[in-house]
N, C-alpha and C positions, 0 to 999 in steps of 0.2 A: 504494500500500500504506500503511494506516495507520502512525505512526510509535511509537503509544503502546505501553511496554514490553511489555502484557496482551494488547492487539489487533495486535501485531505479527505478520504470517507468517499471519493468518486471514482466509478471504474475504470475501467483502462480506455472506453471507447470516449469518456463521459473527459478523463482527464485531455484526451487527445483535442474535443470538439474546443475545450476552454482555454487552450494553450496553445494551439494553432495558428501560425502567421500565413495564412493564407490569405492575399488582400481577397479572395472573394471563396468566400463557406458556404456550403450546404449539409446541415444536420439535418437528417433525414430519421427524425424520432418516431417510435414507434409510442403504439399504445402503453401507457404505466411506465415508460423508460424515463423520468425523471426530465424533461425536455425543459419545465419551469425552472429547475434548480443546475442545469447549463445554462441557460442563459445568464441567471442571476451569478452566475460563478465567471462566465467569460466578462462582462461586463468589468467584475471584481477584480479581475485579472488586470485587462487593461488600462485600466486606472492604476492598481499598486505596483505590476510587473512589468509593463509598458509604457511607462508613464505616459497617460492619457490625460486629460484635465477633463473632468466631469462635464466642463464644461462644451465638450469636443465632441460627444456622444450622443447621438438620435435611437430611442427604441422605441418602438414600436407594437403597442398589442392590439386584440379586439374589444378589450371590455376590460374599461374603468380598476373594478375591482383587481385585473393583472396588474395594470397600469399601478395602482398602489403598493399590491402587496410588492413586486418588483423592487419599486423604488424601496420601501420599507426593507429589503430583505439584503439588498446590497449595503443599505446604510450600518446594518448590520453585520455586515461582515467586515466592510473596511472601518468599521466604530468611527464616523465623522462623515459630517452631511453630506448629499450631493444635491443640493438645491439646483444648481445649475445645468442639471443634464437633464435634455428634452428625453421625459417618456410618456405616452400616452396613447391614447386610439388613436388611428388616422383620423376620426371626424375634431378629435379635441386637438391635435395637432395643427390640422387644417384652419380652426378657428383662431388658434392663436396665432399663425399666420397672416389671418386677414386683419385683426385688430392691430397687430403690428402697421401692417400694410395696406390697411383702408381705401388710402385713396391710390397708391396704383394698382389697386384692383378695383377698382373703378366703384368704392362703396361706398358709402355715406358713415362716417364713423360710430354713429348709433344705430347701426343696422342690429335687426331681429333675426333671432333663428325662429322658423314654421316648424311645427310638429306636424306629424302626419295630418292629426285632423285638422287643424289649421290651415295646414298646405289643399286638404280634400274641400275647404271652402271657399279658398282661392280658386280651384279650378271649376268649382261648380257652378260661381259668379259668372267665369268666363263662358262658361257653354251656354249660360243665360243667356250673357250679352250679344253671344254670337246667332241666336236666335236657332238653337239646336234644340232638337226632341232629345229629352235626357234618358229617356227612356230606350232610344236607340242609341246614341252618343255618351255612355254612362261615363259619369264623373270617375268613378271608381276605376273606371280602364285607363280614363285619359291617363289619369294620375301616375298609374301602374306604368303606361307607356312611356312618359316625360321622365319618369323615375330612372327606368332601363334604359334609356337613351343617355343621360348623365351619365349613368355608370359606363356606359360605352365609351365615354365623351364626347358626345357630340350634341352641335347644337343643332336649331332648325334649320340653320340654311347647311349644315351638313348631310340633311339627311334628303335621299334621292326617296321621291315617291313613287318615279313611272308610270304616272295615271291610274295607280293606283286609290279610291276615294278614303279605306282607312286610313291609310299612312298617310292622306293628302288632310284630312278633317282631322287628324288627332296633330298631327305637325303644325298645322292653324291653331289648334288651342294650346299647342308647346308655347310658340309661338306669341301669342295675346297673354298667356300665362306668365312668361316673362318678363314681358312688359308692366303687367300687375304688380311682380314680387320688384321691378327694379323703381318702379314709381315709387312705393311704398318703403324702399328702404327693407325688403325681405330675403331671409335664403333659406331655402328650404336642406335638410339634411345631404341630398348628392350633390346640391349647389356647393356646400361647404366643401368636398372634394375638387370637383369641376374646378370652383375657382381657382381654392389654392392651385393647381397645376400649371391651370391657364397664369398666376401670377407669375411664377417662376420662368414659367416656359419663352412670356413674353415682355421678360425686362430681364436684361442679361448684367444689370448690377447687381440686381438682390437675388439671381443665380449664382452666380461666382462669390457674392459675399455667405451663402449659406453654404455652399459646397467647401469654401476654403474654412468655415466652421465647422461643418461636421466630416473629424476627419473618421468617423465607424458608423454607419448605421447596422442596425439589427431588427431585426425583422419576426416576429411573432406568429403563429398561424399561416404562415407562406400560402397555405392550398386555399387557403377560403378568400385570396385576396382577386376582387374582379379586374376590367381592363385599364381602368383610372388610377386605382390605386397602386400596379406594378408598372405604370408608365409615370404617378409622382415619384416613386423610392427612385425610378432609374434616374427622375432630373433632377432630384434633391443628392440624390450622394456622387453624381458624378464619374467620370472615368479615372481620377486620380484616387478616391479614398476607399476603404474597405466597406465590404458588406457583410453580413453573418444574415444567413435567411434561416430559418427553423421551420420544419413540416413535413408531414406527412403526407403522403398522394395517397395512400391505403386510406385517408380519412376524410376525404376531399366529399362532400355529402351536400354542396348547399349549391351545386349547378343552375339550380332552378332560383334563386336569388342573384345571380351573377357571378357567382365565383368560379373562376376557370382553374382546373387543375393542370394545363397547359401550363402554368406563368412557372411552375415549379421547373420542367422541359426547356421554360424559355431563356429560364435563369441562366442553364448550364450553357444554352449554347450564344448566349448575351456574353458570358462569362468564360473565356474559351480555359483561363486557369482556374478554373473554381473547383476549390478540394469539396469532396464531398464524404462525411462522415457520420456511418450508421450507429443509431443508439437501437441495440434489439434486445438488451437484457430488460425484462420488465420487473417492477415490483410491485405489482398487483394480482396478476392473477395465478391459481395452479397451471403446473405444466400442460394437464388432459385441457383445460380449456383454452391455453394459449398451443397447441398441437389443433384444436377443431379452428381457430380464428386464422393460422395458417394456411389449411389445406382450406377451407375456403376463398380467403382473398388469390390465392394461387390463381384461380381459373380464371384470374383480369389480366387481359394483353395491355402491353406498356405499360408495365409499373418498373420504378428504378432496383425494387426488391429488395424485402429484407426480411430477416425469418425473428420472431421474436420467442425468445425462451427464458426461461427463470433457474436460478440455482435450490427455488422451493422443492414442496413436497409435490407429489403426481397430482392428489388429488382425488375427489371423486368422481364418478364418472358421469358424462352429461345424461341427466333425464329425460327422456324423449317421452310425452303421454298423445295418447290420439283421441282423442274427445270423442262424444258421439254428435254433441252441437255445440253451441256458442255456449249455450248457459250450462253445460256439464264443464265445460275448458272452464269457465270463474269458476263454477262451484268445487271446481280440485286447487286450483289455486287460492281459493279464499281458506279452504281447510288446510292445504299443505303451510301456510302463512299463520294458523292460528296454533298448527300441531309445534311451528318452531319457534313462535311465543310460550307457549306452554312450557318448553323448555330451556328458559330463560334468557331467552335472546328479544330485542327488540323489533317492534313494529318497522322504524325507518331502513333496519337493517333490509328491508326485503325494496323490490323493486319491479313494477311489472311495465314491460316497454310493450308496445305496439306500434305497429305502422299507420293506421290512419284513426284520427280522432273519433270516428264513428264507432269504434270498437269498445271508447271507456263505458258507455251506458251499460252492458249489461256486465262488466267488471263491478261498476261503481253497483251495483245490484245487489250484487252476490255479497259483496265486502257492506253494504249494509246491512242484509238481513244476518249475518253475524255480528253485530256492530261492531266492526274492526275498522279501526279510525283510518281515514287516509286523506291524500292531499293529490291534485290534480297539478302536476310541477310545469309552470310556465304556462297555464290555461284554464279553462273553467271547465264547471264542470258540465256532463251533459244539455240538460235541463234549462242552465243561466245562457248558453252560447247565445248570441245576437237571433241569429235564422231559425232558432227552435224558438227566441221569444216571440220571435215576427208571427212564426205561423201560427202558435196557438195564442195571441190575439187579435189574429181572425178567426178563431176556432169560437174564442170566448164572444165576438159580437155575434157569432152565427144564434150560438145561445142565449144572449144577451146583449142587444141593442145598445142598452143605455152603459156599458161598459166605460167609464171616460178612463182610465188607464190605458185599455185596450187601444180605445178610440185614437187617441193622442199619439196612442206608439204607431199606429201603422198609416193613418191618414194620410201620408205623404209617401210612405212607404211600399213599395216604387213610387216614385214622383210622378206625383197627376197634376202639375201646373200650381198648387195652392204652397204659397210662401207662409214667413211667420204672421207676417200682420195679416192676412186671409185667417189664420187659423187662430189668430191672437181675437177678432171680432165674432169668431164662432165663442170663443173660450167667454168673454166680458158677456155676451147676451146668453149663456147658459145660465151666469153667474147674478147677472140681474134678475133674470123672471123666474132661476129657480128650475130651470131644468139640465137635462143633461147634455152632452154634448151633441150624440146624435137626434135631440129634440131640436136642439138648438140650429145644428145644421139645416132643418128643413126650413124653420122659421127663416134663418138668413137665407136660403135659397128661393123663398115664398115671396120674401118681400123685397130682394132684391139689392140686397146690403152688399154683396161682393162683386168684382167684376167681371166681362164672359168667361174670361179664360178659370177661375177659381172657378166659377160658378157652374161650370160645365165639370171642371173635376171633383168637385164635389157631389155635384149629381150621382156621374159615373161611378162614385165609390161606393154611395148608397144604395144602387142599383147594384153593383159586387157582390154586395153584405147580402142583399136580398135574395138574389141569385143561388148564392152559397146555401143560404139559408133552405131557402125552397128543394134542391138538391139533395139536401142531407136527410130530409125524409127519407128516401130512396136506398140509400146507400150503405154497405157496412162501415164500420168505425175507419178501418184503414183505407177503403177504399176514398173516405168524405175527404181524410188529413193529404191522400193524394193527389184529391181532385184540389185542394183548397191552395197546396203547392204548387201548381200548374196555374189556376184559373187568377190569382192574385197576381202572377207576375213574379213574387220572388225568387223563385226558379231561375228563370228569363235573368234576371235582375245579376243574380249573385253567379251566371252562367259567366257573363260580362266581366266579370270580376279576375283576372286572371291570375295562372303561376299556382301552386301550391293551395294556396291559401281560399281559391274562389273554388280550387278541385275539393276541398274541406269541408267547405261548407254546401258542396252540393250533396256528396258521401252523405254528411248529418242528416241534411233534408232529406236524402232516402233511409235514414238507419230510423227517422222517426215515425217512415210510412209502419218500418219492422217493429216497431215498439206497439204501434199500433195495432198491428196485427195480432200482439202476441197479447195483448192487454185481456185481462179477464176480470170484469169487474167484481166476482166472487175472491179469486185469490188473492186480490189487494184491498180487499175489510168491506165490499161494498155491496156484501149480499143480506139485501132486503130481508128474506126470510125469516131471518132471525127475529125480528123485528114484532111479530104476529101480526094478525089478519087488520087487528083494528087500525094499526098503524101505519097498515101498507094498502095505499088505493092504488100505485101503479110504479113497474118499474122504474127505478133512477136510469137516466139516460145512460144509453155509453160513453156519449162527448163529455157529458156533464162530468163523469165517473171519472174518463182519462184524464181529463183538465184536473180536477182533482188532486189526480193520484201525481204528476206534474209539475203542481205547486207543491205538495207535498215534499217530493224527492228536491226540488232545486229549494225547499224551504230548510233541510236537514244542511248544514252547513258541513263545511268541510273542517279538518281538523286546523288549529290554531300553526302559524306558523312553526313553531318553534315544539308543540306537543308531537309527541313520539307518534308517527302515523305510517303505513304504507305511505311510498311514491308512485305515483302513476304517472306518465309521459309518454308521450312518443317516439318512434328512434331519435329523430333529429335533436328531440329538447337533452336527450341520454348523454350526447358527446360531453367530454370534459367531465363527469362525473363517474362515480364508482360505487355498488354497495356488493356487502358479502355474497346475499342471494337475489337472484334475476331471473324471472320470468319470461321470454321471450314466446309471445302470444301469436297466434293464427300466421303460424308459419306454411302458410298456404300457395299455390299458385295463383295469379292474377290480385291476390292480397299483398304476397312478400315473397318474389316481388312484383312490385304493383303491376296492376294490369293496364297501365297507360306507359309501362316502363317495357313491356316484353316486345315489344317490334323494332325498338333501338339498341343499338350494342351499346353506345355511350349511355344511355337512358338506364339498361342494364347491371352494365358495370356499375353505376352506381349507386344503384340498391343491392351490388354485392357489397361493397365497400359501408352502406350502410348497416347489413348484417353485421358484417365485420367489427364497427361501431359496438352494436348491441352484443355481442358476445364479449368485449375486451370490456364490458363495463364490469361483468360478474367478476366478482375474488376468488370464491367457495365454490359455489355452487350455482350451477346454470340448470332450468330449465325450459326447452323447445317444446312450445305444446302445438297441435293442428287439430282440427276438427273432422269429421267425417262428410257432414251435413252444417252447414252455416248460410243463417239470414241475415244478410247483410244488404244496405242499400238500397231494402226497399223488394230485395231477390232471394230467392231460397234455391244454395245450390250445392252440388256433390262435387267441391274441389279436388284436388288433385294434392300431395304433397308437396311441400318448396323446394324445390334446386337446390338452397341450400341447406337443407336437411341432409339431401343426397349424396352433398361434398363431401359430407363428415365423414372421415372415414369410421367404420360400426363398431370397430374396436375402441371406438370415445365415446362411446354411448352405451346407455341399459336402458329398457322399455322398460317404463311405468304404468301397472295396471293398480286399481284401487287397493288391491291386499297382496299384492306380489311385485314384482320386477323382473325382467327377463334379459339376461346381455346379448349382445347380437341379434340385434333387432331385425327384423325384414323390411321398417317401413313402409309398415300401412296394415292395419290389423288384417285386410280383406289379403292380405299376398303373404300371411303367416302362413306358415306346412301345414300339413291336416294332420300334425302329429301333436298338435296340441289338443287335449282333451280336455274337454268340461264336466261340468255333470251329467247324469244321465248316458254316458259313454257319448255323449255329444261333442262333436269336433267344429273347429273356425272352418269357414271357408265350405262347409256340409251344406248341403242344399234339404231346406226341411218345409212340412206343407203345414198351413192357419189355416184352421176353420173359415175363418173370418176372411184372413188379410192373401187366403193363399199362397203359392212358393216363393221363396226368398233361401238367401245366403244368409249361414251366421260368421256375425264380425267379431262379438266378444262377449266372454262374458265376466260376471261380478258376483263374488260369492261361493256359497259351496251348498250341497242339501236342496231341499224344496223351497224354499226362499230366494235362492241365487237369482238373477235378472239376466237375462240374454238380449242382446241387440241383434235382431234382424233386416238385412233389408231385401223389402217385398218387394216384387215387381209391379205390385199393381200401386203401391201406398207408397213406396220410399220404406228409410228406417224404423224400424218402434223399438221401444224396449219394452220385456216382457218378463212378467212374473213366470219362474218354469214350470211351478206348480199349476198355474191355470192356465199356460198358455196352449195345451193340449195335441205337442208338434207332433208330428210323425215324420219321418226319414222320406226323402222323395227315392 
């Protein structure tokens, strides 16, 4: 072990990265290999063993909190300040640039930073003003559009339309949007990049003066950095000073945001001497699960490659379970979570990831009717999302007219022409005569209080409401919540909405047709019966029931921040985090990975790379769970298992059945031997005949005796599971 104070306690690849005089680095960190405590140590270096002056030094991370602990952590080890050395985000960097430099970047010195929704009201002025249907021209895209265009760098008159009309009308409101934010004295957050660049780029004093200042930059996150940002580091450090980049392309996951995992590729060959130096010894997870996070990321072409291994113990082996649906996959995770609190380990200690947000409702289900606390990590929870409030209040005016909550949240929602002060003269004449709002509404539409354009969308929403209304006589529960998503418009609305985020919140709006479907207004407290005859003149509705049961679940709060609770999140929110035990949910095909990802190799590759992710977050214990049968989106389907289940090679796994385990799995109960036997001399994979439901396959079963449960699936019905005592098989 080296002796020197800096390089003490670090490995041999760890001490190389820190003590390197290579004017141009590439640490090429792997998952758990210590990447933060390299850099804080190269930094440390170059200040005490280099003589650097703090004040010579640009680092750079993606989030604040790096940005501190960093600074805190070197101040620490050389014992004496370094106020003078620039670390921060590139957005905080970028700012304190322009403040600096106000007016040759052509800014008015008390200029404002926009926040997104700030910045979404700016652009929705402009689509006013330009006399657009917002309803085809959505503010939400424009924004989204103007946004990726910055990060690209470019501005309006850079971008060629071709005769093309979207990219000719959203470049018009880039365009007017501009003008807005420069009238006003605004920038919105990719502005703050944008400009800083543009500042550098086009004054070549306070280029050469910042380049002959920072003789290191260091570089943070490498892979998540988009086209603006790896074209400021190149004009800020120049061709004479050093650079140190730090990243990972096996973790490169946020494509669909802008970050190109090229820049890492572009680096090396920008950099024709740039050493490049892997860190793969991890200190997070067992060997069995840093062996399965290998041979999966293996199967990506172009990566720079690196194998990560631990001097730990093996480990256990990965648990694989195959659900029979969605709500058996929570209901084994909610019990395997409560069997290893019983054992006195901690709720936060567990973690369950998933790919797309539609999947936490029937997790967040299960983990309440055990009430085992948890926290929905960087989002909300089902229930609260924006597009699940929208819908169901339209659900609640369907029911109820005079709803003024309801009323108020969606009135405008799609936008039907009617501004604030339109809805501010609905709101004072409810408030005078004493009614509600949609009383009020007619009144102002009667007497003529607003003008055509409100007046007309006001009409038409009323008509909607009534519509809907009329409708849902007719129809079943999920069938009304599907019609209601369709005929409102917010479908349409949030379709517009692009990138990740608009794919989200479409997913939600189908997983709540699923909710619907699956709702029984007996099993969530709301059978009448009980009640006796006197009490009961007529069923409670099902809308009335679901709304109900709705407020209900989004009314049970989530755990306190800081109280000991399961984590719920997503892959993407997982990155940079770590816990003992990890869930990794509906590792299915067209799920994980997603089904808007399977017809692209890049699109692909990076929900391996996202797997990838989720596996390196477990320390202990991982488990891979997949369904048979899963309602998701509104669809009820017979997936397939994940690709990367597949990878793994079988020797890192043991199947998990409720009261057993099996190593060497087959992957996928339906393709086990016929040499597994059940009760009854009953085997998987036997084809046996229902009274009832006629021939089917059996997939598995649970138990042992006349009690045990068997899954079958019929050809005529799909799956069931069956009591073996009554279910009365006979062998085909």
């Amino acid at each position: 072990m080296n002796t020197h104070p800096i390089l003490q306690f670090l490995n041999e690849a760890q001490c190389q990265a820190v003590s390197s005089d290579a004017p141009a680095l590439l640490v090429l960190a792997g998952a758990g290999s210590g990447k933060t405590r390299v850099l804080v140590h190269r930094i440390a270096w170059l200040i005490s063993e280099c003589g650097l002056s703090p004040h010579s030094i640009l680092a750079v991370t993606f989030t604040n909190k790096a940005a501190h602990e960093m600074r805190s952590r070197i101040e620490s080890l050389l014992g004496r300040p370094a106020n003078t050395m620039w670390v921060g985000t590139f957005h905080g960097l970028a700012h304190r640039l322009l403040r600096a430099h106000a007016r040759d970047a052509e800014l008015d010195e008390n200029f404002q930073i926009l926040d997104s929704d700030d910045q979404l009201r700016i652009v929705k002025r402009v689509v006013r003003e330009l006399g657009l249907d917002e309803n085809e021209w959505q503010p939400k895209q424009a924004q989204w559009f103007i946004n990726a265009k910055k990060d690209d760098g470019l501005r309006p008159k850079d971008i060629q339309h071709g005769g093309d009309l979207f990219t000719a009308t959203m470049t018009s409101i880039y365009s007017h949007y501009e003008q807005a934010c420069r009238q006003s004295s605004l920038v919105d957050f990719p502005e703050l990049l944008l400009r800083a660049y543009e500042l550098l780029r086009d004054n070549t004093h306070l280029r050469e003066h910042y380049q002959s200042r920072f003789h290191h930059v260091l570089v943070d996150e490498f892979q998540d950095t988009n086209a603006i940002q790896y074209n400021w580091i190149k004009l800020i450090s120049g061709r004479q000073n050093a650079i140190t980049i730090v990243g990972d392309d096996d973790q490169s996951i946020y494509g669909w945001r802008g970050a190109r995992i090229e820049n890492i590729h572009k680096f090396q060959h920008d950099n024709i001497d740039c050493e490049t130096i892997r860190l793969e010894q991890n200190y997070r997870s067992t060997s069995t699960i840093l062996k399965a996070a290998n041979a999966v990321i293996a199967n990506n072409n172009d990566r720079l490659g690196k194998n990560l291994w631990t001097s730990g113990d093996q480990g256990e082996l990965i648990s694989l379970y195959a659900a029979f649906n969605e709500q058996e996959e929570a209901r084994f995770i909610a019990a395997r979570i409560q069997d290893f609190v019983n054992q006195g380990n901690n709720y936060s200690e567990c973690a369950i990831l998933y790919r797309s947000n539609a999947q936490s409702r029937v997790l967040e289900e299960a983990l309440l009717q055990r009430s085992i606390p948890y926290r929905i990590y960087g989002g909300l929870r089902f229930f609260e999302r924006a597009e699940i409030k929208d819908t169901l209040a339209y659900c609640r005016l369907i029911t109820n007219s005079n709803d003024d909550a309801a009323f108020e949240r969606v009135i405008n929602t799609p936008t039907r022409g009617l501004g604030q002060k339109s809805i501010e003269i609905v709101r004072d004449l409810a408030r005078s005569r004493q009614l509600s709002m949609w009383q009020a509404a007619s009144v102002v539409i009667d007497e003529g209080l607003l003008p055509a354009r409100a007046k007309n969308g006001l009409e038409t929403f009323q008509m909607l409401i009534k519509n809907l209304a009329s409708e849902a006589e007719s129809m079943e529960l999920h069938q009304l919540i599907d019609f209601v998503i369709e005929a409102s418009g917010l479908l349409e609305m949030y379709l517009k909405e692009k990138g990740e985020k608009g794919l989200a919140r479409k997913e939600n709006l189908q997983e709540l047709v699923s909710a619907a479907r699956e709702f029984d207004a007996d099993e969530f407290g709301y059978n009448l019966e009980d009640l006796g005859e006197a009490e009961v003149e007529e069923e409670i509705d099902p809308l009335v029931a679901f709304l109900s049961h709705a407020s209900l679940e989004a009314g049970d709060t989530q755990a306190e921040k800081y109280e000991d609770s399961v984590q719920l999140m997503t892959l993407h929110s997982a990155k940079g985090l770590e816990f003992p035990v990890v869930f990794m949910t509906g590792m299915e095909e067209k799920l994980f990975p997603h089904q808007m990802s399977m017809e692209d190799s890049d699109d692909l590759a990076e929900e391996r790379r996202l797997c990838y992710v989720g596996i390196t977050r477990a320390m202990k214990k991982l488990y891979l769970l997949h369904a048979e049968k899963r309602r998701l989106w509104g669809k009820e389907t017979y997936p397939s298992i994940s690709r990367f289940i597949r990878e793994i090679p079988k020797s890192l796994i043991e199947e998990v059945r409720l009261n057993a385990s099996v190593s060497q799995p087959a992957f996928g109960r339906s393709q086990l031997q016929d040499s597994d036997s059940g009760p009854d001399g009953l085997q998987l994979g036997q084809m046996v005949e229902h009274p009832k439901f006629g021939a089917g396959v059996i997939l598995n079963f649970e138990g042992s005796g006349p009690q045990a449960t068997i899954q079958i699936n019929f050809e005529s019905v799909g799956p069931k599971r069956l009591v073996l005592a009554y279910a009365k098989l006979t062998p085909c």
